[in-house]
Jmol script that loads the backbone (N, CA, C; Angstrom):
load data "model"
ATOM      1  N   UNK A   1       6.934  21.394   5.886  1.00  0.00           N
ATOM      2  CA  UNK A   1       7.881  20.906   6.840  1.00  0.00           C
ATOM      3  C   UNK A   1       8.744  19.832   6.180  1.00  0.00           C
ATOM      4  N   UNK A   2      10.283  20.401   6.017  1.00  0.00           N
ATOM      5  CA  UNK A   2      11.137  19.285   4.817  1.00  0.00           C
ATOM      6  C   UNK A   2      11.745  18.235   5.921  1.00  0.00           C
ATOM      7  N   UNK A   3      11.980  17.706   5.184  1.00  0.00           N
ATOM      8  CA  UNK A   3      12.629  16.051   5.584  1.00  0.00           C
ATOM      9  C   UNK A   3      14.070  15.709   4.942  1.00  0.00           C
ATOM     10  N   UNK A   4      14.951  15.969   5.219  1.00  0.00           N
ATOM     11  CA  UNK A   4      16.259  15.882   4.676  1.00  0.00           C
ATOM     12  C   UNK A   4      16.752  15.187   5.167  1.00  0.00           C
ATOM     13  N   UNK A   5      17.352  14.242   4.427  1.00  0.00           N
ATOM     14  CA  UNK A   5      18.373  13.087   4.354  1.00  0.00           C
ATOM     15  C   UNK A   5      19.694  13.302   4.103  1.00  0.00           C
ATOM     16  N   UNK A   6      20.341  12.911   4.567  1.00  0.00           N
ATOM     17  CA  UNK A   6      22.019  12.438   4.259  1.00  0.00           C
ATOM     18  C   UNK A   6      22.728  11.335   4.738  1.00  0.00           C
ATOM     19  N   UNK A   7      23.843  11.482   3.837  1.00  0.00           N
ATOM     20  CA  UNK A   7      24.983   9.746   4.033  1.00  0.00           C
ATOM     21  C   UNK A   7      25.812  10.242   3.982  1.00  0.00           C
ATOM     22  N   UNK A   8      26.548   9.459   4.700  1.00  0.00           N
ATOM     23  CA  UNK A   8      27.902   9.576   5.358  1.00  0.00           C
ATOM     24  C   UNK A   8      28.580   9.226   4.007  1.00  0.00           C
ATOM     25  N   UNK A   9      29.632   9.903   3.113  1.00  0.00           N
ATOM     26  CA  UNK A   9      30.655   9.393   2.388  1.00  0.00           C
ATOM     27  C   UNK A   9      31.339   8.265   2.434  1.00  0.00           C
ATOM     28  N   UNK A  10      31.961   8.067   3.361  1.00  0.00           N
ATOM     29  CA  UNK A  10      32.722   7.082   3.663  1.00  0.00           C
ATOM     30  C   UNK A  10      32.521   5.849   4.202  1.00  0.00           C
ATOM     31  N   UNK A  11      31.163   5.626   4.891  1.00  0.00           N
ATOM     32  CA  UNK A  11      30.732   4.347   5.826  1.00  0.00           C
ATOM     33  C   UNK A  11      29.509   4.026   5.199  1.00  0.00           C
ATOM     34  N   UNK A  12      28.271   5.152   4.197  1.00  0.00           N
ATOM     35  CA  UNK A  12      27.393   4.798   4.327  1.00  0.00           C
ATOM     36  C   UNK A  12      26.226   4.836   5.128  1.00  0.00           C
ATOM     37  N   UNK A  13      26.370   5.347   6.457  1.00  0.00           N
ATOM     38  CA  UNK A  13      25.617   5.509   7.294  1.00  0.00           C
ATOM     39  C   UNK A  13      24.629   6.667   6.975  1.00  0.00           C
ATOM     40  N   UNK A  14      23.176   6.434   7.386  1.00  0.00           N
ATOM     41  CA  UNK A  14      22.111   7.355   6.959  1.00  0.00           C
ATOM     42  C   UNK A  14      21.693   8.239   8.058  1.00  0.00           C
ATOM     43  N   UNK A  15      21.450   9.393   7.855  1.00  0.00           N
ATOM     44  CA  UNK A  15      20.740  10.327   9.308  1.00  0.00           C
ATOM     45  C   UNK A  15      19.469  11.117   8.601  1.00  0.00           C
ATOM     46  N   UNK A  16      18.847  11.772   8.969  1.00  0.00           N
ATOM     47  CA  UNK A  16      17.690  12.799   8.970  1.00  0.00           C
ATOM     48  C   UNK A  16      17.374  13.516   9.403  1.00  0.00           C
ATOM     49  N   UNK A  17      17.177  14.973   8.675  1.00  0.00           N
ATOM     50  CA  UNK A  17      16.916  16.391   9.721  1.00  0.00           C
ATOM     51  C   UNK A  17      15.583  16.766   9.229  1.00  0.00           C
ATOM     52  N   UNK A  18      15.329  17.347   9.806  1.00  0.00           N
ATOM     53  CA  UNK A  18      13.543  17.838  10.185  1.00  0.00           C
ATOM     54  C   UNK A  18      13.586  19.000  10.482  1.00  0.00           C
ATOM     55  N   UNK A  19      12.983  19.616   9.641  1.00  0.00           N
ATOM     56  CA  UNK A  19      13.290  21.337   9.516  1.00  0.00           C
ATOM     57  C   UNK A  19      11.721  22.222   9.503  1.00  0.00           C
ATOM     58  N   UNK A  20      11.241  23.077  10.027  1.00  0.00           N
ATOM     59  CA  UNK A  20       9.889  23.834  10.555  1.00  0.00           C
ATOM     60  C   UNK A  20       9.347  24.434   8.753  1.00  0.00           C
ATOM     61  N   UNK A  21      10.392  25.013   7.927  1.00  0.00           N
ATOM     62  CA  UNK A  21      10.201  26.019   6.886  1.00  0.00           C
ATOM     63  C   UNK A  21      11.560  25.453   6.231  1.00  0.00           C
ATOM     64  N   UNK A  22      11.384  25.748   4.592  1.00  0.00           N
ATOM     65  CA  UNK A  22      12.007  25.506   3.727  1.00  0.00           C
ATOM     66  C   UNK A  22      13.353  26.386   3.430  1.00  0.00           C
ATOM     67  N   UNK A  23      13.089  27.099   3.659  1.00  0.00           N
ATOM     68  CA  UNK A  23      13.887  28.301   4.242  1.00  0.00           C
ATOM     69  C   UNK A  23      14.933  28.414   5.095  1.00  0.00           C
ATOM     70  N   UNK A  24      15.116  27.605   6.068  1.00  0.00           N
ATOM     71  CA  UNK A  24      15.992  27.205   7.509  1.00  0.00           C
ATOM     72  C   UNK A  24      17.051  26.989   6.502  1.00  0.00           C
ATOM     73  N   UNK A  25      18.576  27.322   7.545  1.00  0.00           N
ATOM     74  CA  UNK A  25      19.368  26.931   7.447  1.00  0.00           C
ATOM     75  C   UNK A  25      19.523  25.610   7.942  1.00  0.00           C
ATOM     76  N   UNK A  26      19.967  24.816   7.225  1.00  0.00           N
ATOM     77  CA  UNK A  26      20.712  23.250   7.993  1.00  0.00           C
ATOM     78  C   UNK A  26      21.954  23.041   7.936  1.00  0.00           C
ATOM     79  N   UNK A  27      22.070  22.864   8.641  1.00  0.00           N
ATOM     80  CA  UNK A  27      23.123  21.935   9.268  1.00  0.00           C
ATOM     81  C   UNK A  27      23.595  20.458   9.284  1.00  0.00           C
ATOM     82  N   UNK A  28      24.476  19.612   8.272  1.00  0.00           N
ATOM     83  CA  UNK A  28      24.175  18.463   8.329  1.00  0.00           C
ATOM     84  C   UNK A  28      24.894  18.073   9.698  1.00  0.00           C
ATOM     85  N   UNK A  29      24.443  16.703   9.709  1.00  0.00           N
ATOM     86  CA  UNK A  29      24.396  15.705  10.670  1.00  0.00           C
ATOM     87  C   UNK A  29      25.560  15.417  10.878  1.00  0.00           C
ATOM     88  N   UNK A  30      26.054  15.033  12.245  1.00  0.00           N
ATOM     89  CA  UNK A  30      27.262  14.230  12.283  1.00  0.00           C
ATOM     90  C   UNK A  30      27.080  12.835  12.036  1.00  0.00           C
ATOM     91  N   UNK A  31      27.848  12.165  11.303  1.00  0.00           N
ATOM     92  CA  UNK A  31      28.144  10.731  10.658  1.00  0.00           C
ATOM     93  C   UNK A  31      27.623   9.746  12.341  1.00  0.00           C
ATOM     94  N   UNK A  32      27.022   9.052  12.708  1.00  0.00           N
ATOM     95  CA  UNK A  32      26.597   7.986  14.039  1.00  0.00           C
ATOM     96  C   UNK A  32      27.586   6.995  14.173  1.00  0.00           C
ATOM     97  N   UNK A  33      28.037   7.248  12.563  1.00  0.00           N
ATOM     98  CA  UNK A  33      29.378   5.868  12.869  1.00  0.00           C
ATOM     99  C   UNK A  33      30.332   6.130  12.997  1.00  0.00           C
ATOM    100  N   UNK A  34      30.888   7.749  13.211  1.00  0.00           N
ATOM    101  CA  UNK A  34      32.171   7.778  12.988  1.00  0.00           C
ATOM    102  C   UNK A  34      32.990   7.755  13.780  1.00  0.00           C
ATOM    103  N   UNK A  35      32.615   8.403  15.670  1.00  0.00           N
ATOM    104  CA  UNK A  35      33.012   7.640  16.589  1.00  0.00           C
ATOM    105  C   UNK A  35      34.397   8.850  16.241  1.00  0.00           C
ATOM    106  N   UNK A  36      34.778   9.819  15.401  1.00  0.00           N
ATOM    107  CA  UNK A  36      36.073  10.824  15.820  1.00  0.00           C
ATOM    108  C   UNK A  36      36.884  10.747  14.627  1.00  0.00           C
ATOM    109  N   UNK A  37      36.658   9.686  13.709  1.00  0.00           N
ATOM    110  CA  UNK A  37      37.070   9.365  12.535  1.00  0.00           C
ATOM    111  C   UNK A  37      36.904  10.025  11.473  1.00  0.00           C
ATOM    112  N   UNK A  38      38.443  11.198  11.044  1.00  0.00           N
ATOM    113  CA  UNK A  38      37.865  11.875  10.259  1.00  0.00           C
ATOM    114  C   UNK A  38      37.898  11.580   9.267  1.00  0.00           C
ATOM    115  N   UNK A  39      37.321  12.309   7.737  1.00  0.00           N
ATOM    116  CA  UNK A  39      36.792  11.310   6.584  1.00  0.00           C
ATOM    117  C   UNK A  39      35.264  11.304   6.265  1.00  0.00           C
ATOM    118  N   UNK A  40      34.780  11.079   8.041  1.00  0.00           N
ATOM    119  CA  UNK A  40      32.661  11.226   7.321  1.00  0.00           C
ATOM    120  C   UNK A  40      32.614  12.298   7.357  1.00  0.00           C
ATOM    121  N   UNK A  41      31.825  12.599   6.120  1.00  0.00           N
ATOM    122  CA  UNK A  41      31.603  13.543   5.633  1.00  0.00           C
ATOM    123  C   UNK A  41      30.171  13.633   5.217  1.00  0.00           C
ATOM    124  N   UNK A  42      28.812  13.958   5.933  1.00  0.00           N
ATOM    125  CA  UNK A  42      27.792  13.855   5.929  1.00  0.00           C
ATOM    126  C   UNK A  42      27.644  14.598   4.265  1.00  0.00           C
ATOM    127  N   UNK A  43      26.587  14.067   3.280  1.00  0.00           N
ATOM    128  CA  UNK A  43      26.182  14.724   2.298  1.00  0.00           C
ATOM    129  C   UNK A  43      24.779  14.351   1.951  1.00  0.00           C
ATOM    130  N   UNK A  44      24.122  15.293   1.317  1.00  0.00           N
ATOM    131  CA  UNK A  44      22.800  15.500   1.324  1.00  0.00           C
ATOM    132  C   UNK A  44      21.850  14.368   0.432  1.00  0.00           C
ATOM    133  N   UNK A  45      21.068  13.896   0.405  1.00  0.00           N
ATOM    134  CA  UNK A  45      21.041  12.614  -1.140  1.00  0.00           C
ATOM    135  C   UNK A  45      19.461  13.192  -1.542  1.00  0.00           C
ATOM    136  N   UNK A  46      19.340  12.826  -2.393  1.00  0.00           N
ATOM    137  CA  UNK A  46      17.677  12.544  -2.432  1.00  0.00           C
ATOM    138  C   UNK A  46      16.879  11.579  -2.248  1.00  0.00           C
ATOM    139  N   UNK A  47      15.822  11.848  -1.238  1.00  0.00           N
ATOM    140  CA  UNK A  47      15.004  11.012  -1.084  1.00  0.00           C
ATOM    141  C   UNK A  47      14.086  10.344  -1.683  1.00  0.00           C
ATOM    142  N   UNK A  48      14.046   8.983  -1.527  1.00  0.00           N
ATOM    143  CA  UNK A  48      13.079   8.449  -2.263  1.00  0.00           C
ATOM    144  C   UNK A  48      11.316   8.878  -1.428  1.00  0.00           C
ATOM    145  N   UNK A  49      10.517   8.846  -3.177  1.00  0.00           N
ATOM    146  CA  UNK A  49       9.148   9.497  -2.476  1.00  0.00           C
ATOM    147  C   UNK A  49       8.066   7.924  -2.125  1.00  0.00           C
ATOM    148  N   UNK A  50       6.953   8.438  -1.860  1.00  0.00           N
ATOM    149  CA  UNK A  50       6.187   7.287  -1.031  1.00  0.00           C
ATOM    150  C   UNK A  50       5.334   7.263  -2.193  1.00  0.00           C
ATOM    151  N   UNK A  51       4.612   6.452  -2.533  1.00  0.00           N
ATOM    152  CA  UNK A  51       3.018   6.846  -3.412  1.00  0.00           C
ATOM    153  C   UNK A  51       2.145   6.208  -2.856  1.00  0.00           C
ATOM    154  N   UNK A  52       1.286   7.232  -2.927  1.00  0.00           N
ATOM    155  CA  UNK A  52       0.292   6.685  -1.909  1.00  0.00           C
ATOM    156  C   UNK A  52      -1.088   6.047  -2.611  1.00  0.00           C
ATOM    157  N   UNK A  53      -1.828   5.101  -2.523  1.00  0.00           N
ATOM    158  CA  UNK A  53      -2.464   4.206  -3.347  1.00  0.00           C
ATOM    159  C   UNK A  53      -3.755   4.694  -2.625  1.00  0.00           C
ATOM    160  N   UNK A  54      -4.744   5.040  -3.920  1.00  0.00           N
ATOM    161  CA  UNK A  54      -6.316   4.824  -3.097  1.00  0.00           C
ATOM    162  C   UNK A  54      -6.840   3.615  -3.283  1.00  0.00           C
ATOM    163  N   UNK A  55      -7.889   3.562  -2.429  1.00  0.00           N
ATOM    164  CA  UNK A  55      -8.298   2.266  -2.392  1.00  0.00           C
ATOM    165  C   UNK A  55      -8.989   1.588  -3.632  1.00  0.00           C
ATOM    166  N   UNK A  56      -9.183   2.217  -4.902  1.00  0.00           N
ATOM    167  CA  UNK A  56      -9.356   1.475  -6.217  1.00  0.00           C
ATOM    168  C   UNK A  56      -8.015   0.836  -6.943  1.00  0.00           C
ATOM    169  N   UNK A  57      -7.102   1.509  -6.300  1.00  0.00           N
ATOM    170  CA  UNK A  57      -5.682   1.051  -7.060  1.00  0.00           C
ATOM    171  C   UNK A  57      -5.174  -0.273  -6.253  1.00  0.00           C
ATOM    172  N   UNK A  58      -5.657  -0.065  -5.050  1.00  0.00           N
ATOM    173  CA  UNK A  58      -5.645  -1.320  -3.937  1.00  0.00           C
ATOM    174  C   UNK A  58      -6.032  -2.596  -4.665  1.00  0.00           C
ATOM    175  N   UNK A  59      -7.150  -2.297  -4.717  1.00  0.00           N
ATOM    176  CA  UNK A  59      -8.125  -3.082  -5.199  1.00  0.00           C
ATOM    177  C   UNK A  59      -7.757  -3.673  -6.728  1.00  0.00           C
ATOM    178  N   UNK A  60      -7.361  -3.019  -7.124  1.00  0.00           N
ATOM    179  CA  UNK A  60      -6.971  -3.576  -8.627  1.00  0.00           C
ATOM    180  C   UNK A  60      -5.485  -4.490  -7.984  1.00  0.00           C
ATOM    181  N   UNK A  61      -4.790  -3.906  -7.195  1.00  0.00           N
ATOM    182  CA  UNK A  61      -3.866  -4.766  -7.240  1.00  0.00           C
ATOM    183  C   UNK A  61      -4.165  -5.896  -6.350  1.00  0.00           C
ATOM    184  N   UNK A  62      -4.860  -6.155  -5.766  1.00  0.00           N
ATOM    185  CA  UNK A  62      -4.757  -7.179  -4.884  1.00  0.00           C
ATOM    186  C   UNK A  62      -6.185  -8.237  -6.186  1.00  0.00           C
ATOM    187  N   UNK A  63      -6.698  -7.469  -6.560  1.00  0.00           N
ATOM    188  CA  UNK A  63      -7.559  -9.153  -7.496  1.00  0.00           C
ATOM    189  C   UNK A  63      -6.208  -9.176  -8.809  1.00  0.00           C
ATOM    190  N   UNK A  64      -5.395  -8.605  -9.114  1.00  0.00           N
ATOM    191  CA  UNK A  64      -4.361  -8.784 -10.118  1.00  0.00           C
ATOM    192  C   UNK A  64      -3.456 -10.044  -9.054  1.00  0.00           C
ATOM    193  N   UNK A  65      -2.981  -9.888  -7.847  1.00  0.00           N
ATOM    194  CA  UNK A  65      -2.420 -11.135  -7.101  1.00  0.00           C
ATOM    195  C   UNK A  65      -2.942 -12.315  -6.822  1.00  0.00           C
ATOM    196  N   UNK A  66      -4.439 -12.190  -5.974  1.00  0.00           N
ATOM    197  CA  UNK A  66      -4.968 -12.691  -5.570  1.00  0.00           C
ATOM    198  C   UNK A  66      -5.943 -13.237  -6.106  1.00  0.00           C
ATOM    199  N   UNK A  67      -6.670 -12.995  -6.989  1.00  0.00           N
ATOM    200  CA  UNK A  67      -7.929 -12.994  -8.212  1.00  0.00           C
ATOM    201  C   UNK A  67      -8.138 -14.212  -8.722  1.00  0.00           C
ATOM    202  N   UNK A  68      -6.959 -15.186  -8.969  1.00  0.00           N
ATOM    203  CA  UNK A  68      -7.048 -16.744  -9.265  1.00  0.00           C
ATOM    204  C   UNK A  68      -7.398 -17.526  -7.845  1.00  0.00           C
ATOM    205  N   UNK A  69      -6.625 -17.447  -7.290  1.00  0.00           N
ATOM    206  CA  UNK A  69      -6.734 -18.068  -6.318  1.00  0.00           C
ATOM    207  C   UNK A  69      -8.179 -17.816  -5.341  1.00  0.00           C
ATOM    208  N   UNK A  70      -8.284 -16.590  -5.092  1.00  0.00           N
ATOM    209  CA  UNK A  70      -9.999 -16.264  -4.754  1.00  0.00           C
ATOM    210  C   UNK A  70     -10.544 -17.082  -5.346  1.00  0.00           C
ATOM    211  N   UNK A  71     -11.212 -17.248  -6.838  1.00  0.00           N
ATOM    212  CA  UNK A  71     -11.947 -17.573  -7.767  1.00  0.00           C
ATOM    213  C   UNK A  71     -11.954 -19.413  -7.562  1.00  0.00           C
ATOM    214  N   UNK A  72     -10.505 -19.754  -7.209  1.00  0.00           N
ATOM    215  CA  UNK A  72     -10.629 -21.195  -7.586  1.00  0.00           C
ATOM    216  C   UNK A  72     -10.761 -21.609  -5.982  1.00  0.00           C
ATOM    217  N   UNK A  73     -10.731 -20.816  -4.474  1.00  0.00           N
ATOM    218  CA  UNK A  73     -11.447 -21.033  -3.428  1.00  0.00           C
ATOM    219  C   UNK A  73     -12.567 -20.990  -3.392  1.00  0.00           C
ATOM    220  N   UNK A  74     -13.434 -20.233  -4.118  1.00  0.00           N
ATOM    221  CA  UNK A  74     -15.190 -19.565  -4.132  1.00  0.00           C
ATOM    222  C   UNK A  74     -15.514 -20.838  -5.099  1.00  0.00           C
ATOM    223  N   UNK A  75     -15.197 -21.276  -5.967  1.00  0.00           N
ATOM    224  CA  UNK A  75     -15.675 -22.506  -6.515  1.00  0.00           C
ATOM    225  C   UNK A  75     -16.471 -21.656  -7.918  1.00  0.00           C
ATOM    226  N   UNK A  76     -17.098 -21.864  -9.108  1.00  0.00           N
ATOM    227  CA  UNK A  76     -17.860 -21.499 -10.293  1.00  0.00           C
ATOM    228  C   UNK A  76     -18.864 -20.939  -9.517  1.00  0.00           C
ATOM    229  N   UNK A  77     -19.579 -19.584  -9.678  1.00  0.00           N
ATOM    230  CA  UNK A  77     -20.371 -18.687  -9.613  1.00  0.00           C
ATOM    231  C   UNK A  77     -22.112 -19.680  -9.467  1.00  0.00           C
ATOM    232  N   UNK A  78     -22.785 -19.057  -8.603  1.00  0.00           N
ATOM    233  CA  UNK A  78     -24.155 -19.877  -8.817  1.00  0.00           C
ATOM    234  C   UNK A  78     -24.816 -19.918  -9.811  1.00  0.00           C
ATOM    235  N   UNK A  79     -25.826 -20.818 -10.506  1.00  0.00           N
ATOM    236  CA  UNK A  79     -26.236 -20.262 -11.912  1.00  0.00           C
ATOM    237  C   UNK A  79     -27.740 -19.705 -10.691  1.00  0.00           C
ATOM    238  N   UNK A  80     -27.895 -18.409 -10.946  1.00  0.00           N
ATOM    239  CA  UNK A  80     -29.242 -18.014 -10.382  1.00  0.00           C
ATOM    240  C   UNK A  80     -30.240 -18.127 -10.520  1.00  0.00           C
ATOM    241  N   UNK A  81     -30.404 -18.003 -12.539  1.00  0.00           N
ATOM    242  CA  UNK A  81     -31.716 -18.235 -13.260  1.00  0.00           C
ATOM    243  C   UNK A  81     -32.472 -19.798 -12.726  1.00  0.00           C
ATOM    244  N   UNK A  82     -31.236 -20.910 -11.955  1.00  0.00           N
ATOM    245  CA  UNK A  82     -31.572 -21.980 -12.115  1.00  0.00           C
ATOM    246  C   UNK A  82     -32.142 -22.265 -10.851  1.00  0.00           C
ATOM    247  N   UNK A  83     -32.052 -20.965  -9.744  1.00  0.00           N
ATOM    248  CA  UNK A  83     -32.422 -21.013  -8.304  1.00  0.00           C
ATOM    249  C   UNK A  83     -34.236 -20.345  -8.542  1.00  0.00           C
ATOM    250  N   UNK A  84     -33.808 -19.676  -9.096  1.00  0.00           N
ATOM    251  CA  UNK A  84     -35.597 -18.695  -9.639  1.00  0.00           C
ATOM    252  C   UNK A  84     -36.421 -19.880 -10.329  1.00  0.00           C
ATOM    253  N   UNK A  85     -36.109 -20.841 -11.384  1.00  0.00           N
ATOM    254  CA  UNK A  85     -36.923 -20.867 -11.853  1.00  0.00           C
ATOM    255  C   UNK A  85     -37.345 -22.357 -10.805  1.00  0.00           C
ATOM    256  N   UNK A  86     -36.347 -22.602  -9.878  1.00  0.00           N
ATOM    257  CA  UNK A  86     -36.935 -23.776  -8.712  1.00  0.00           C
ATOM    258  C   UNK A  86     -38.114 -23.097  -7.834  1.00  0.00           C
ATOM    259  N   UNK A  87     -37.709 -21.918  -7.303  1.00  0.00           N
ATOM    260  CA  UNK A  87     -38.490 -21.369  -6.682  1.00  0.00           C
ATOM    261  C   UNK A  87     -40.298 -21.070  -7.338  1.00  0.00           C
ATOM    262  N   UNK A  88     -39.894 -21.045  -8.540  1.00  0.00           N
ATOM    263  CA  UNK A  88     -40.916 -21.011  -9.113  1.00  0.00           C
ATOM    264  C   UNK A  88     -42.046 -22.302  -8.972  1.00  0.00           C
ATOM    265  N   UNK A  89     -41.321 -23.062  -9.409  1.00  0.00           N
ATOM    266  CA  UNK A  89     -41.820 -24.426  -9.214  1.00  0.00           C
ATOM    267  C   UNK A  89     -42.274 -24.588  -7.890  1.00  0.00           C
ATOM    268  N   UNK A  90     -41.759 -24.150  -6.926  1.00  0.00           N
ATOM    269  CA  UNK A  90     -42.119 -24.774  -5.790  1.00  0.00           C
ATOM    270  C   UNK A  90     -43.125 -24.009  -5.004  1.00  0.00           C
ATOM    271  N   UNK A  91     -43.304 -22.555  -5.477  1.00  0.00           N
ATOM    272  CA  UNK A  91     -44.205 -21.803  -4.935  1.00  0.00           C
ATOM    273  C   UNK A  91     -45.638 -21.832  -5.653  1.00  0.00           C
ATOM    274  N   UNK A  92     -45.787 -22.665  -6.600  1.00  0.00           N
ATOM    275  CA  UNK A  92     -46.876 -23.067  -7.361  1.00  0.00           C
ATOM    276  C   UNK A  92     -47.614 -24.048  -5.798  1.00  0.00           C
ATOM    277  N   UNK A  93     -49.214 -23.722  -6.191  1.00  0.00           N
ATOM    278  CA  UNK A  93     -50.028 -24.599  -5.214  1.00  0.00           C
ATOM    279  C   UNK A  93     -50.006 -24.765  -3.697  1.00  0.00           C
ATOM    280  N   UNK A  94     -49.223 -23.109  -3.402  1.00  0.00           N
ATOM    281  CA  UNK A  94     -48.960 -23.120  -2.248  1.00  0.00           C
ATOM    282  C   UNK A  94     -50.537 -22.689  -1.534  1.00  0.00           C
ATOM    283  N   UNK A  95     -50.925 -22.483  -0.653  1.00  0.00           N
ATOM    284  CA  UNK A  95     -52.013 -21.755   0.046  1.00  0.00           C
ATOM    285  C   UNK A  95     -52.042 -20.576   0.228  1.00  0.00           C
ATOM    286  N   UNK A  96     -53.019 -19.772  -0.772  1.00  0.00           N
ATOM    287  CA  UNK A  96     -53.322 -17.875  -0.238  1.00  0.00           C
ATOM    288  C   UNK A  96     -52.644 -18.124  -2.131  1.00  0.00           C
ATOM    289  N   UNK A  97     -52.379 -18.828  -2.583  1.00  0.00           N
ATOM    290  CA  UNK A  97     -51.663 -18.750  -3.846  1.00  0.00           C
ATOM    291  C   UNK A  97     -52.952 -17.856  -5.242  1.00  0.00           C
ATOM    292  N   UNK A  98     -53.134 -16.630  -5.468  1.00  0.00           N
ATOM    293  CA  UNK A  98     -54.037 -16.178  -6.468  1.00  0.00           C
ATOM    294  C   UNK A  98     -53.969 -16.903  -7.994  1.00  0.00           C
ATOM    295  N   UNK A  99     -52.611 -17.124  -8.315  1.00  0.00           N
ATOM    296  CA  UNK A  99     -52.329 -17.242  -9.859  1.00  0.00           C
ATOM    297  C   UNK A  99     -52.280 -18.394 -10.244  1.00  0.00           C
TER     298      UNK A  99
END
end "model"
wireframe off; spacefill off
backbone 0.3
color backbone group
């Protein structure tokens, strides 16, 4: 199902036809601005395409924008080894303790 665009020659003005099969005859558009003024002359252009992003390309782009600024809100990473080896310490001499 095509999507065809055209501009008016003379003013600039943009329209769009919407067609079932590739195949159809079209018909361009009358100019919206021209109001009887002859001169528009609807012509066909090419459209610009969309790209469509999955969500890893997302993702890359938004820590490529955002990625400093995250990092320097979240503050330096926890050191973990330094949370384990407290825990360690502190679970020594507990009660029911075997080791």
């Amino acid at each position: 199902m095509p999507l065809y665009e055209y501009q008016c020659a003379a003013c600039g003005a943009r329209d769009e036809v919407f067609t079932r099969t590739v195949l159809a005859d079209i018909e361009p558009p009358s100019c919206p601005q021209a109001a009887g003024d002859p001169g528009h002359e609807m012509r066909r252009i090419v459209s610009t395409f969309a790209r469509h992003s999955t969500m890893a390309d997302k993702l890359v782009e938004a820590e490529a924008k955002f990625g400093k600024e995250v990092d320097a809100a979240m503050g330096p990473e926890p050191d973990v080894g330094k949370y384990a080896r407290r825990y360690e310490q502190l679970s020594q001499g507990l009660p029911g303790d075997k080791g």
